[in-house]
Steps between C-alpha positions, in 0.01 A plus 500: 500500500774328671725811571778465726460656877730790535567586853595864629863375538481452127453813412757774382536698845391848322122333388529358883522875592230628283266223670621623818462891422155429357405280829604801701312753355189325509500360842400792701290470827150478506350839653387613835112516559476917374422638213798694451685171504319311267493777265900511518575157476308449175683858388841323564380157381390680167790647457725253588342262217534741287852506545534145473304495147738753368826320582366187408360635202869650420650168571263304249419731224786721517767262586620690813809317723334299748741618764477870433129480507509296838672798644291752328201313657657483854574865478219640394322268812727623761386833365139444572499352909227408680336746662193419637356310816486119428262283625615268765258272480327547821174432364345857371304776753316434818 
């Protein structure tokens, strides 16, 4: 199993998109302390890998462009914002 490395700088710049539209959809804040906010951020995380298993199912079963699908992805993220409190690390409640 002596496969050569491949470096990001390697790759075709649409895959390097893809990677970079999946990244951001799946790195969202962790959530504030409440309820409300934990119950949103695993509403938004759920449906943000969800989006990411569709276009990357497109890409690999279905043969989708690459590019398109990055900006599909990005789109359909940009869509979908942040919008609950995030935790800022201070530690939890008193």
């Amino acid at each position: 199993m002596n496969e050569p490395t491949v470096n990001l700088c390697d790759l075709p710049e649409a895959a390097v998109a893809l990677l970079r539209a999946v990244h951001d959809a799946l790195d969202i804040p962790l959530p504030g302390l409440s309820d409300e906010d934990e119950r949103a951020y695993h509403l938004l995380l759920q449906h943000r890998t969800s989006d990411v298993r569709v276009i990357v199912a497109d890409v690999l079963g279905m043969g989708h462009d690459i590019g398109h699908s990055a900006q599909t992805l990005s789109a359909w993220t940009s869509q979908e914002p942040v919008t609950y409190t995030a935790w800022d690390g201070g530690g939890g409640a008193p």
